[in-house]
C-alpha positions as CSV (number, residue, x, y, z in Angstrom):
1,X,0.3,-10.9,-79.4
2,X,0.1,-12.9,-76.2
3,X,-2.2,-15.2,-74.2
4,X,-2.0,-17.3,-71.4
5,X,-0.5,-20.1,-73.4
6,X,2.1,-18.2,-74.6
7,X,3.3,-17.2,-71.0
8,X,3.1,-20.8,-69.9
9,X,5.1,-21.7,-72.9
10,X,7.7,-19.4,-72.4
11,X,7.9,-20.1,-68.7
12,X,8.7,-23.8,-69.9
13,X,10.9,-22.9,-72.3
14,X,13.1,-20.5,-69.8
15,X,13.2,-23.4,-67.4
16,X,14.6,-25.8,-70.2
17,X,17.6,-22.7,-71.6
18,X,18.3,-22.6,-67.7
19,X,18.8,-26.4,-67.6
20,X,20.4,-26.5,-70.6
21,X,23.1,-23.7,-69.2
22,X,23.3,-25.3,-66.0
23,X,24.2,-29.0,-67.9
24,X,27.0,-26.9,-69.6
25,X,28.5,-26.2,-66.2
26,X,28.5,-29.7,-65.3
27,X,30.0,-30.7,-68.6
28,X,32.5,-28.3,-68.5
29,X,33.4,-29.9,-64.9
30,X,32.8,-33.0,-66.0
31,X,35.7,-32.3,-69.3
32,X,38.2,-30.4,-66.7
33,X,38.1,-33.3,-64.6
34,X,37.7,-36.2,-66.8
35,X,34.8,-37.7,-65.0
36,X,32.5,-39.9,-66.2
37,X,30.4,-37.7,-68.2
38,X,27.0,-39.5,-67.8
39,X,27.4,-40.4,-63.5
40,X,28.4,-36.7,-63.3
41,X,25.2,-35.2,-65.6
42,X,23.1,-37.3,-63.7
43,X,24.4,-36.3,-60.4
44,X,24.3,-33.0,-61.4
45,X,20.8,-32.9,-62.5
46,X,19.9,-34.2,-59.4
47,X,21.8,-31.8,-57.1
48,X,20.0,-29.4,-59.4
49,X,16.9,-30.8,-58.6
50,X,17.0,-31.0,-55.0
51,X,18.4,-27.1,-54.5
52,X,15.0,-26.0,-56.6
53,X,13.5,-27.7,-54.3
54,X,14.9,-27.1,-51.3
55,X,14.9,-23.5,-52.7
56,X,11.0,-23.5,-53.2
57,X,10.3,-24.9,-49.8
58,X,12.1,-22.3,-48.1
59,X,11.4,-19.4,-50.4
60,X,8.4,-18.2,-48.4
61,X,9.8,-18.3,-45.0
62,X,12.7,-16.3,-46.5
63,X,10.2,-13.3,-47.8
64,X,8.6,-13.5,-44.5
65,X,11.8,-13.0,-42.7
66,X,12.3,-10.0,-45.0
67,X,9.2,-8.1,-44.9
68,X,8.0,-9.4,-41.5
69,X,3.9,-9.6,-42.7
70,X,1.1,-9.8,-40.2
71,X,-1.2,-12.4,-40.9
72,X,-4.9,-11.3,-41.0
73,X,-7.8,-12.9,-38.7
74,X,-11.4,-13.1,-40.3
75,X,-12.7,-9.0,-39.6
76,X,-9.5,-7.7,-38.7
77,X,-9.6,-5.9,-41.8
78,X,-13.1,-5.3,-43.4
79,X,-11.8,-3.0,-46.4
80,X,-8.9,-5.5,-47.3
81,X,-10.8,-8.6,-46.9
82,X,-13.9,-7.3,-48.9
83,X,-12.1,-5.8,-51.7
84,X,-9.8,-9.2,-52.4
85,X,-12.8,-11.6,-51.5
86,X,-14.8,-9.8,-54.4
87,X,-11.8,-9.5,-57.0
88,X,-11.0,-13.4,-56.4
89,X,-14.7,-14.8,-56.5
90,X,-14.5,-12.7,-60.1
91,X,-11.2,-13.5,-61.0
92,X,-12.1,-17.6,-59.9
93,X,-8.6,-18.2,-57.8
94,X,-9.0,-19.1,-54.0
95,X,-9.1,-16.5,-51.7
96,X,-5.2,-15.9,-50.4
97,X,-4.0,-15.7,-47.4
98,X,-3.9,-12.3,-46.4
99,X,-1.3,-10.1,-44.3
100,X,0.1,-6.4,-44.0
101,X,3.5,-5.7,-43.3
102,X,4.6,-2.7,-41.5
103,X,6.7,-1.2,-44.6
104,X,4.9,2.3,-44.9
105,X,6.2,2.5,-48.6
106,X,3.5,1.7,-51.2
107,X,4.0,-2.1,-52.3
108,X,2.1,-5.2,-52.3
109,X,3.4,-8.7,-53.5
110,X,2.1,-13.0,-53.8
111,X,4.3,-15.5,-52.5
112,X,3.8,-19.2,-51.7
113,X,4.7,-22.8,-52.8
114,X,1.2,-23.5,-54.4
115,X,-1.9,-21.4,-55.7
116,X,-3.7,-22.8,-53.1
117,X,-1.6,-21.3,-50.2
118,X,-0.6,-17.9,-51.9
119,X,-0.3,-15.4,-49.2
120,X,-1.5,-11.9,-50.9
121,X,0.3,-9.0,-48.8
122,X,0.4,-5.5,-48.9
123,X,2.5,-3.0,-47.4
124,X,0.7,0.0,-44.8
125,X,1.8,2.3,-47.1
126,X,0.3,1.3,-50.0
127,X,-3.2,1.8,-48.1
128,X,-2.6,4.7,-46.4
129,X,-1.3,6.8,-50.1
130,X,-3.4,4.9,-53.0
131,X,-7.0,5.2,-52.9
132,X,-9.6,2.7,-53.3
133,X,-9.8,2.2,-57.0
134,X,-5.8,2.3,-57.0
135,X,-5.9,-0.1,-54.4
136,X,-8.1,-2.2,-56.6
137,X,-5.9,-1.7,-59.7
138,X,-2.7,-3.1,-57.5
139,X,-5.0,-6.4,-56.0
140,X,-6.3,-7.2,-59.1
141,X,-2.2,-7.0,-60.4
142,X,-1.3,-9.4,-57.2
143,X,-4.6,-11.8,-58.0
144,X,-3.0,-12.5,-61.5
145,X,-0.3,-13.5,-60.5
146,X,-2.2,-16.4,-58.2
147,X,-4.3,-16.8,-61.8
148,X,-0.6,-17.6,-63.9
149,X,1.1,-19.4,-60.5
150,X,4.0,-18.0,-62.0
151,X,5.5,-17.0,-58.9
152,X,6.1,-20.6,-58.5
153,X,8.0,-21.2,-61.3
154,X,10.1,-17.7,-60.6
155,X,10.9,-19.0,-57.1
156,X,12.2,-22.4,-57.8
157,X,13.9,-20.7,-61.0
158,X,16.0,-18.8,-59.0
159,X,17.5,-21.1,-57.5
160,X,20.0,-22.3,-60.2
161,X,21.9,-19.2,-61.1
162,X,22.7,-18.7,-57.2
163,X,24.0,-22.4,-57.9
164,X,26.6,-21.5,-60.3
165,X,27.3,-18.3,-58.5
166,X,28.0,-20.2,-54.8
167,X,30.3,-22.4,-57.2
168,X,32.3,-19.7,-58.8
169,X,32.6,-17.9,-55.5
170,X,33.7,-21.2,-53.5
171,X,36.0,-22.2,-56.0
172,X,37.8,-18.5,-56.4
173,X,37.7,-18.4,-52.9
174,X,39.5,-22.3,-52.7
175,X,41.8,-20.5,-54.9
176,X,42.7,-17.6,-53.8
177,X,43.2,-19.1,-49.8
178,X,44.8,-22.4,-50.9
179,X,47.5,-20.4,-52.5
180,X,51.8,-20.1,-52.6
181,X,53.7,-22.6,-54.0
182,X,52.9,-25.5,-55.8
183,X,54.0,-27.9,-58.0
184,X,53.0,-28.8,-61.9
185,X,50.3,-30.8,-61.1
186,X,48.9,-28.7,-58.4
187,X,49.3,-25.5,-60.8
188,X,47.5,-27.3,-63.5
189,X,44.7,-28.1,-60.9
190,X,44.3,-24.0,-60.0
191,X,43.7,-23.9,-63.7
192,X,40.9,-26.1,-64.1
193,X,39.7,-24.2,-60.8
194,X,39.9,-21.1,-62.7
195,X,38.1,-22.0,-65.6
196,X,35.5,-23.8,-64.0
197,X,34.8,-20.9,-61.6
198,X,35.0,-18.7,-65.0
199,X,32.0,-21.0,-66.5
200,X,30.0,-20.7,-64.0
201,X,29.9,-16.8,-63.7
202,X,29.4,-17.1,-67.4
203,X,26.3,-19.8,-66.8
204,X,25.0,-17.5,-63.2
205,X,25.1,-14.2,-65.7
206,X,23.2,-15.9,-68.6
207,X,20.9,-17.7,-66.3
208,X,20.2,-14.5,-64.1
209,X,19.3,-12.8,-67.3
210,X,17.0,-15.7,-68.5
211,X,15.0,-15.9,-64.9
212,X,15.0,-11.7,-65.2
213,X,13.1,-11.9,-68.1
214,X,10.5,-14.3,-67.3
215,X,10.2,-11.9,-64.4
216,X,9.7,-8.7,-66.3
217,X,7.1,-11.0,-68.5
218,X,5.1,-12.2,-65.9
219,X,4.7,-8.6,-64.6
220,X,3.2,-7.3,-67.6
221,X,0.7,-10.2,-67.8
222,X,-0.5,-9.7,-64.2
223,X,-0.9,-5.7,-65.3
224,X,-3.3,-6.9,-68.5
225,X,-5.2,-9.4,-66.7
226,X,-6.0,-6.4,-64.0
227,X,-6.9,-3.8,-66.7
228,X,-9.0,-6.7,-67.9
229,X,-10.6,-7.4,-64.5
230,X,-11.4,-4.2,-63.1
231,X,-12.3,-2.8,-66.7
232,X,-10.1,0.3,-65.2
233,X,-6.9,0.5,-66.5
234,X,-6.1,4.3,-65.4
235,X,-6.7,3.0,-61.7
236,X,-3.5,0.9,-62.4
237,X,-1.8,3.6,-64.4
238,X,-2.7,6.1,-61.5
239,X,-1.5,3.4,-58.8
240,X,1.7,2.9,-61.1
241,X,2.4,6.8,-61.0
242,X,2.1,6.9,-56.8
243,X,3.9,3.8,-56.1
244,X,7.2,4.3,-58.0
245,X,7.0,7.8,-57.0
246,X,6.9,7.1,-53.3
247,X,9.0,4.5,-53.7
248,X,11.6,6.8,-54.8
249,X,11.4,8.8,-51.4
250,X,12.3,5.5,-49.4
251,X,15.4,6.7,-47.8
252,X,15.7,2.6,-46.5
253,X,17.6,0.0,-48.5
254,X,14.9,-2.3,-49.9
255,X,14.7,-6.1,-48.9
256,X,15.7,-8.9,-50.5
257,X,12.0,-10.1,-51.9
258,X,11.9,-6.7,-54.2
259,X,11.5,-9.0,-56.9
260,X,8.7,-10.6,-55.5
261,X,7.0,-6.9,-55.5
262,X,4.2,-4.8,-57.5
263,X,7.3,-2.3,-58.5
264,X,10.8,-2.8,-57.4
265,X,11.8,0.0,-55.0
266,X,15.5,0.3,-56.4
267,X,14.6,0.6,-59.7
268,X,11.8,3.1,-59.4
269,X,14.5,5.7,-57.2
270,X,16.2,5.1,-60.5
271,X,13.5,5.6,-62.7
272,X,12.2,8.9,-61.0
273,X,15.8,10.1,-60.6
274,X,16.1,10.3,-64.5
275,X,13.4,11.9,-65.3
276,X,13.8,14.7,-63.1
277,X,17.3,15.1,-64.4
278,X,15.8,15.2,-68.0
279,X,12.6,17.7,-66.9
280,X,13.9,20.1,-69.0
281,X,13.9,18.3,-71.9
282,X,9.8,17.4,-71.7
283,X,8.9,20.5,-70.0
284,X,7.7,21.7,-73.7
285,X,6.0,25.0,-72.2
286,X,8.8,25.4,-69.3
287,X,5.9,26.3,-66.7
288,X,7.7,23.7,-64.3
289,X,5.4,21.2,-64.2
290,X,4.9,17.7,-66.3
291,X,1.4,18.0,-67.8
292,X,0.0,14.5,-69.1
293,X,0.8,15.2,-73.1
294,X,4.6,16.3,-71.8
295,X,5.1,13.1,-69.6
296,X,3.4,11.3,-71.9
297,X,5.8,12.6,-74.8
298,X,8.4,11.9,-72.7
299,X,7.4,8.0,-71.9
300,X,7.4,7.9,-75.4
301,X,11.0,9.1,-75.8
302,X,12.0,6.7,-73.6
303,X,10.7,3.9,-74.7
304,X,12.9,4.3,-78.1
305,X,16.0,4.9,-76.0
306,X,18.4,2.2,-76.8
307,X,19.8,2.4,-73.2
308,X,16.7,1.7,-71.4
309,X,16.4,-1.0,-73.8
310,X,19.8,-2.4,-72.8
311,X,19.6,-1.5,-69.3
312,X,16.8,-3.3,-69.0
313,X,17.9,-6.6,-69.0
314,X,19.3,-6.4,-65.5
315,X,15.6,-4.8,-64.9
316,X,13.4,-7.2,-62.2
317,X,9.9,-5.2,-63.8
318,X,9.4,-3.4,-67.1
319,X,10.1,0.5,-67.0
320,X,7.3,2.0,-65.6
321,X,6.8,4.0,-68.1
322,X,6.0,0.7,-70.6
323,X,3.6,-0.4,-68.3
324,X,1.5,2.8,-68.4
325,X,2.0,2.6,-72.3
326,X,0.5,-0.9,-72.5
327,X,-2.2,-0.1,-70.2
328,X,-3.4,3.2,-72.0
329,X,-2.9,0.8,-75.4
330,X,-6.0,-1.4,-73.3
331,X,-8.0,1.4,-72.3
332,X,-8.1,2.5,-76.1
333,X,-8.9,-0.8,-77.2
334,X,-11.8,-0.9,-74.0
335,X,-13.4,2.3,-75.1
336,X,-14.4,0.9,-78.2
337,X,-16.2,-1.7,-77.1
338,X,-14.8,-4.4,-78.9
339,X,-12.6,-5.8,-76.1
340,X,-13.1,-9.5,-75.3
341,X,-11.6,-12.3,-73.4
342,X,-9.6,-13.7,-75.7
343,X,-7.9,-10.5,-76.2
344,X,-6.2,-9.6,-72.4
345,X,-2.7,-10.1,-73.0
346,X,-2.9,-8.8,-76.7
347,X,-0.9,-5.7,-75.9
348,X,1.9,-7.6,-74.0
């Protein structure tokens, strides 16, 4: 059962196994090299420091190069403007910058260095496919994010597994370009390269794996706290359905901000691609077509699948198909009219 707490804790707690895998790097350095353990830890920590930093000052310019968003003037957009001023004043965050980027695939995504200067975009496509109560759905999705800042935390997360990835590379690299031949001590030195630049692609693959799942954790959340707002959970369901559908038409190669995004493009081609390959298998009255029971069967089925389950720890978002689960496990509990506050994140 979860609550707000519980994603704050965990977000604490991923920041501290990251740290912790990071220190090992240094210490492993730090044991190659006999250095002085303590100067190099605390050296370290604050090289670490300053790149999350660094990393969460420049994040947002870096998802504005990407999707190139156009900022929105007061009335430029009625519809837009409306819809998130009313969903904020309910949801009680500051109203977000807000901006459209040209992408005519259905998306939308929050970035920014504090709650108070989150930038709320969404892609043309997304408004020109979804209708008004999916569009709702999606906003209300984007506004939780601003409620559990925990695009923040993501952002400056990520920083520290491209760390120990830039080190492995740069040291294989060294490596591989300071070659030929070399004495004992020099060979002995390529071997403490080596296994330093082997740690740290064992510390960026356990890190990246830690930051993923806060990632696929903070996207559920934001999809409970909109079933929640909006009382509507099909709208998201619905939305859900149409986005990763027409995601998986792109024929572009997503950015690199899909993280940042409702539903990442590259995993919804994948997503769609397999269930049309496995049609057959849900099509219980082979007429063609994926009624709601059959695709609902078949969400079902994959949910159990021991592959997805695996597979999914490289995911940026939960399965689509685990989303809609939870979100038609909400709408039950709605319907009965005993669904209260303290109860939003119960299904995450």
């Amino acid at each position: 059962m979860g609550s707000l707490r519980e994603l704050r804790r965990m977000m604490y707690l991923t920041m501290a196994l990251v740290f912790i895998v990071f220190v090992i790097l240094i210490g492993g350095i730090t044991f190659l090299f006999q250095l002085n353990a303590a100067v190099s830890l605390i050296v370290g920590l604050l090289l670490a420091g300053l790149f999350m930093l660094f990393y969460w000052a420049i994040g947002p310019f870096m998802v504005q190069l990407s999707t190139r968003p156009h900022y929105l003037q007061k009335g430029e957009n009625a519809f837009l403007e409306g819809m998130v001023t009313e969903l904020a004043t309910k949801s009680g965050v500051k109203m977000p910058r807000l901006a459209i980027t040209p992408d005519r695939t259905p998306n939308a995504f929050v970035f920014g260095r504090t709650a108070s200067d989150a930038t709320l975009a969404v892609n043309q496509g997304l408004l020109e496919n979804l209708n008004q109560d999916e569009i709702r759905g999606v906003i209300g999705h984007e506004l939780g994010h601003i409620k559990h800042r925990d695009y923040i935390v993501v952002t400056m997360l990520a920083a520290l597994p491209l760390i120990a990835y830039v080190i492995a590379r740069s040291l294989l690299q060294a490596e591989f370009y300071g070659g030929g031949m070399r004495s004992k001590d020099s060979k002995n030195s390529a071997a403490a390269l080596i296994a330093i630049a082997a740690l740290a692609y064992v510390v960026y693959f356990l890190s990246h794996l830690l930051v993923l799942f806060l990632t696929r954790l903070r996207e559920s959340y934001a999809d409970a706290y909109s079933a929640y707002l909006l009382g509507n959970p099909r709208a998201l369901e619905s939305a859900l359905t149409k986005i990763a559908y027409g995601l998986s038409l792109a024929p572009e190669h997503p950015n690199g901000a899909r993280g940042f995004f409702f539903e990442d493009p590259v995993q919804a081609k994948s997503e769609v691609a397999e269930l049309m390959q496995n049609k057959n298998q849900y099509d219980l009255d082979h007429d063609g077509v994926l009624n709601e029971k059959e695709l609902e069967n078949a969400m079902q089925q994959e949910a159990r699948s021991n592959w997805h389950k695996i597979n999914g720890l490289f995911a940026t978002h939960p399965p689509v198909f685990r989303r809609i689960l939870m979100l038609r496990q909400i709408e039950q509990e709605q319907s009965t009219g005993h669904f209260t506050e303290d109860k939003i994140y119960a299904h995450v």
